[in-house]
matplotlib code that plots the C-alpha trace (Angstrom):
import matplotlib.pyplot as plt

x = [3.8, 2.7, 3.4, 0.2, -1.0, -4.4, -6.7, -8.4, -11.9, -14.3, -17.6, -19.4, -17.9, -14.6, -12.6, -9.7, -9.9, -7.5, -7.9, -6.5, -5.9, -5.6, -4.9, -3.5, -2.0, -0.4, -3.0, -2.9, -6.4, -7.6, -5.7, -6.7, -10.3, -10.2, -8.2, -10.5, -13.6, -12.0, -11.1, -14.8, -14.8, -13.5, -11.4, -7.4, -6.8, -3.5, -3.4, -2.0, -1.5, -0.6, -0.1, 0.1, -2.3, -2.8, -2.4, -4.9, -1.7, -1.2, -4.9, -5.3, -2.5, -4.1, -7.5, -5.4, -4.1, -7.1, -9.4, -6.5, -6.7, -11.0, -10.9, -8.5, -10.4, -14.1, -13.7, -13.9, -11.1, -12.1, -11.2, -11.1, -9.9, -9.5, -8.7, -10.0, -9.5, -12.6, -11.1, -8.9, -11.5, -13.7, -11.3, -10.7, -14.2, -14.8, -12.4, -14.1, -13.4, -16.2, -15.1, -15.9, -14.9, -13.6, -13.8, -16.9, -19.1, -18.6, -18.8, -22.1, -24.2, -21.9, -22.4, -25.9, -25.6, -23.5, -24.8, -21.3, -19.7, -16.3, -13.3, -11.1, -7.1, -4.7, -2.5, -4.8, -4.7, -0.6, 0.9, 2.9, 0.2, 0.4, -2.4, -0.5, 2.6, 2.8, 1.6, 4.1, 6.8, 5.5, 5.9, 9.6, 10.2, 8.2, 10.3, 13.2, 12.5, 11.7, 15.1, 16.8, 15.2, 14.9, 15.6, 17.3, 19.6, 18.9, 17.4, 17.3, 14.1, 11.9, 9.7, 8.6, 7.8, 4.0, 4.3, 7.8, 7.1, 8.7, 9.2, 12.2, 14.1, 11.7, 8.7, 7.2, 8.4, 10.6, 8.1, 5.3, 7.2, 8.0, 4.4, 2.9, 5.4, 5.3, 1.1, 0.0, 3.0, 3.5, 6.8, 7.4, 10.0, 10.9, 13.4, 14.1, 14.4, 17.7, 18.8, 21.0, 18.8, 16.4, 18.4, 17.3, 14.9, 13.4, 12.0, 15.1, 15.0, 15.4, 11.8, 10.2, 9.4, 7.2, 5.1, 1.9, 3.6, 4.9, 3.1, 4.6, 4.7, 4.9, 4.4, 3.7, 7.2, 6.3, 6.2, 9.2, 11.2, 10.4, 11.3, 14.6, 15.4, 15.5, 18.1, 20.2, 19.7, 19.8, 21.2, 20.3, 18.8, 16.2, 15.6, 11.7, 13.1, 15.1, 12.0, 9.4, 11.9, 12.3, 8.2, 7.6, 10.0, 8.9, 5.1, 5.5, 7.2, 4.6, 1.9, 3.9, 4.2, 0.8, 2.0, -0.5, 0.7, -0.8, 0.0, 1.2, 1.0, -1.8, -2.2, -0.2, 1.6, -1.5, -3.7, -1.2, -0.9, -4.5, -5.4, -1.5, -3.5, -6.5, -5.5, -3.0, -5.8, -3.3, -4.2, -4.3, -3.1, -4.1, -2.1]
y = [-18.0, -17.9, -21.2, -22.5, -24.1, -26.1, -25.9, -28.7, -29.4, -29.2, -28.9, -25.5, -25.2, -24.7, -22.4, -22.0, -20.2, -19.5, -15.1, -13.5, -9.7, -8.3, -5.4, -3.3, -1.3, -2.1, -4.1, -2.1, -0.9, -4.5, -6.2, -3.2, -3.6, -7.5, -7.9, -5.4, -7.5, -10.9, -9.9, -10.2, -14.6, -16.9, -17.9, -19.1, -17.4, -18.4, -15.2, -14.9, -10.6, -10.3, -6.4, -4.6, -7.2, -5.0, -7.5, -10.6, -13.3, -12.2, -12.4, -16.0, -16.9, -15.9, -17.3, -20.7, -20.8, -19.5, -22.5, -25.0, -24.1, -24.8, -28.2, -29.4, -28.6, -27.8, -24.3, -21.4, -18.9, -15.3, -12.7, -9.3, -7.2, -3.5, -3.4, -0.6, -2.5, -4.2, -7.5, -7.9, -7.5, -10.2, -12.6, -12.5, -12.6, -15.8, -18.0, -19.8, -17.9, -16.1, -11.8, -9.0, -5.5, -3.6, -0.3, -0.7, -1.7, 2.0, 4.2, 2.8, 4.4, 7.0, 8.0, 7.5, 10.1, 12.5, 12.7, 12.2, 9.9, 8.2, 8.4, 5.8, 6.1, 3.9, 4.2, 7.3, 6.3, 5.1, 6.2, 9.6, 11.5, 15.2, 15.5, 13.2, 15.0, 17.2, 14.8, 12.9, 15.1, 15.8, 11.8, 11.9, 14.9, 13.4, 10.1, 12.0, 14.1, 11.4, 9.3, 12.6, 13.5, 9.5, 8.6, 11.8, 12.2, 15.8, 17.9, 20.9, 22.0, 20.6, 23.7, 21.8, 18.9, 18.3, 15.6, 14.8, 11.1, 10.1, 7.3, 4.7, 2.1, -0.3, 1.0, 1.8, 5.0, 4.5, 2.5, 4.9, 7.8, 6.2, 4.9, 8.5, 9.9, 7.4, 6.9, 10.8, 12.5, 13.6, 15.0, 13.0, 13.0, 11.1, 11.2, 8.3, 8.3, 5.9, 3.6, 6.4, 9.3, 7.6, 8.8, 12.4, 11.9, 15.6, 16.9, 18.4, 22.1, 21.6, 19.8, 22.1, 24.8, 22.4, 20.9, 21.3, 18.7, 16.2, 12.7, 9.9, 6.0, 3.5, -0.6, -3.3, -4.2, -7.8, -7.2, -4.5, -7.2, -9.5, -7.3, -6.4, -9.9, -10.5, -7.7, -8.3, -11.7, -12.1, -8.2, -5.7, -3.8, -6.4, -7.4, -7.3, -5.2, -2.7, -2.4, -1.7, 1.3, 2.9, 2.8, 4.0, 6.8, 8.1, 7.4, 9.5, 12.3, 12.6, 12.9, 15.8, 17.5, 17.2, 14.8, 12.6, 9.3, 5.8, 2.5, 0.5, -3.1, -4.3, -1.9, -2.1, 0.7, 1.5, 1.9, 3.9, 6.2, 6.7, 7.1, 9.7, 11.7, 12.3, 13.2, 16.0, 17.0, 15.9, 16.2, 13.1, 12.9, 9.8, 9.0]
z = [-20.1, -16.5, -14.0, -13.9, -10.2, -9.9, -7.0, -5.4, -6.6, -3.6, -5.4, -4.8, -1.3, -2.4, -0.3, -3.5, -6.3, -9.2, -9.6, -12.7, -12.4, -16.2, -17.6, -20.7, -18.4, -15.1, -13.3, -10.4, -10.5, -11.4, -8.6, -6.0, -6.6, -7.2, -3.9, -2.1, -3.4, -2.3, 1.3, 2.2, 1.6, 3.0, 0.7, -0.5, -4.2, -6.4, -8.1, -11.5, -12.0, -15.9, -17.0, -20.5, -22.3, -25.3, -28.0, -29.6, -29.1, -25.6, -25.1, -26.6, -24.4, -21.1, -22.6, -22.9, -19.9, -18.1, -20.3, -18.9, -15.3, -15.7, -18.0, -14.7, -11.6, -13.2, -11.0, -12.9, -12.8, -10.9, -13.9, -13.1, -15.9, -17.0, -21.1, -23.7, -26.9, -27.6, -29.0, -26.4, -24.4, -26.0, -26.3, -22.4, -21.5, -24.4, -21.5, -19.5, -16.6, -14.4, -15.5, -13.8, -15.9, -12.9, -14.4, -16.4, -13.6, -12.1, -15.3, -16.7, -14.2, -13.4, -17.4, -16.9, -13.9, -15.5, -19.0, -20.3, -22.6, -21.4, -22.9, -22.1, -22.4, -22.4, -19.3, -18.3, -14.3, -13.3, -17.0, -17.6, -19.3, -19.6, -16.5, -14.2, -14.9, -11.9, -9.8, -10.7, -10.0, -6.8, -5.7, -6.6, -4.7, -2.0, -2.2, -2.2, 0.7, 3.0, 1.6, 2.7, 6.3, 7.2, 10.9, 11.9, 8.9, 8.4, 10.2, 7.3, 5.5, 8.1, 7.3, 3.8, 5.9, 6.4, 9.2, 11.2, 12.5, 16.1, 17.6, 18.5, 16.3, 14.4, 15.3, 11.4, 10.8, 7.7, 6.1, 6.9, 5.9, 2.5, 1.8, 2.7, 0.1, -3.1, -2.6, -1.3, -2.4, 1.3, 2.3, 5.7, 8.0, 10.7, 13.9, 16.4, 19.5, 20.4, 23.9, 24.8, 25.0, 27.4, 30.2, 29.5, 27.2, 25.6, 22.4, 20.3, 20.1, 16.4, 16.1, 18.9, 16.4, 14.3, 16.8, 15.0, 12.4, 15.1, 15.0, 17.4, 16.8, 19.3, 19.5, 21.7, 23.9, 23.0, 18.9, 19.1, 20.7, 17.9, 15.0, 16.8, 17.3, 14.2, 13.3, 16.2, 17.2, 21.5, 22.0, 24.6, 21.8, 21.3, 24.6, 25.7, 28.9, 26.7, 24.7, 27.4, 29.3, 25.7, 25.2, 28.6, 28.4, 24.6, 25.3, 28.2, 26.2, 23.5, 26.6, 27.7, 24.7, 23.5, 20.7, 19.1, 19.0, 17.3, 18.7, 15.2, 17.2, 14.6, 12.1, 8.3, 6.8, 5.0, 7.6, 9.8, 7.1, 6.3, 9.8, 9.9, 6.9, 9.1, 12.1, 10.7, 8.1, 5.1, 1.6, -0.3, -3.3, -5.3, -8.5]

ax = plt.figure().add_subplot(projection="3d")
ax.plot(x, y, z, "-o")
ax.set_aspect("equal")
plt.show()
């Protein structure tokens, strides 16, 4: 059973809505595409993100609490759904919710363009299936190689790398790193740059030889003081002054050495790594 909230009832206006992401798989796809969708209203969503719905009972059961949340507040629940079985299938879409079949909506005409029946798997996108399987491995070795050349710790192998990130402390690069490995499969590195190498502050001879892969980081003073503050509360580290003398100093290395470099202040990790992926050219691998 799922904890069930209620929105308030404000007529047609309303600016809440109750969102189910359902799936008999992981839901991911559903609750991309459903969040992707949502982003362009206006709107507050209590979403409800139930995976591996591949039996009648466990159909019923969301039906149920989907038919609750409705008879409550008279707004229908937002359903968007991605299920094979047929009767699973129908019993969701019987609630009383408004449902959207994510996947559906693109292969009907996409059949109709192709001249090609689907075949629908279970699990065929995120699941270990023989086709994924080599993608697959290639994420974990990804994951591992950026777990193993994180923030400086080695500086071996950097020939496999396919982008070295720089910048200093708490600037995104771990985070970047990690999402270009576990969502492209891209083997990432990344080196900082620390307080005490401001002084005389150069590109290490071991990174000079893979320029072409070098891709700098760098951040507001204002919101790299903030996210230091809150690791080490009222320290020099995180002091807005400390901050601005390391920016200046590794900004003005990366102009030196030709080193493209993206200012993260209002981007998320996804969008520093798309925009990572095409400025180096980087394949993307989807999985």
């Amino acid at each position: 059973m799922i904890d069930i909230q209620f929105p308030q009832n404000q007529g047609h206006e309303t600016l809440e809505r109750s969102v189910f992401f359902i799936s008999d798989g992981t839901a991911i796809t559903a609750e991309i595409l459903g969040q992707a969708v949502l982003s362009q209203f206006p709107i507050t969503i209590t979403s409800y993100t139930l995976p591996f719905v591949t039996s009648n009972n466990r159909a019923e059961e969301i039906k149920h609490q989907i038919n609750t949340i409705y008879q409550a507040t008279q707004i229908r629940p937002l359903v968007f759904y991605s299920i094979i079985s047929n009767e699973v299938k129908n019993i969701i879409t019987s609630s009383d919710g408004f449902c959207l079949d994510v996947v559906q909506t693109l292969v009907a005409p996409l059949q109709e363009e192709i001249g090609l029946e689907p075949k629908p798997e279970l699990h065929s996108t995120h699941g270990l299936s023989k086709k994924n399987l080599n993608k697959y491995d290639a994420r974990i070795a990804a994951i591992d190689y950026a777990l193993a050349h994180d923030d400086g710790i080695s500086l071996r192998n950097l020939e496999q790398a396919q982008v070295i990130i720089l910048g200093v402390s708490r600037c995104g690069k771990t985070p970047t790193s990690l999402y270009l490995a576990m969502q492209f499969g891209i083997q990432a590195a990344n080196y900082p740059f620390i307080a005490d190498d401001m002084d005389n502050l150069q590109l290490p001879a071991a990174l000079k030889p893979f320029q072409q892969k070098l891709f700098g980081l760098t951040i507001s003073p204002e919101r790299l003081a903030a996210i230091r503050e809150e690791r080490r509360e009222n320290s020099r580290y995180a002091s807005l002054r400390q901050c601005r003398i390391e920016l200046a100093e590794v900004e003005a290395l990366f102009r030196k050495n030709k080193i493209n470099y993206l200012n993260t202040t209002n981007y998320s990790v996804e969008e520093i790594s798309a925009k990572i992926i095409d400025s180096m050219g980087l394949k993307r691998r989807i999985f």
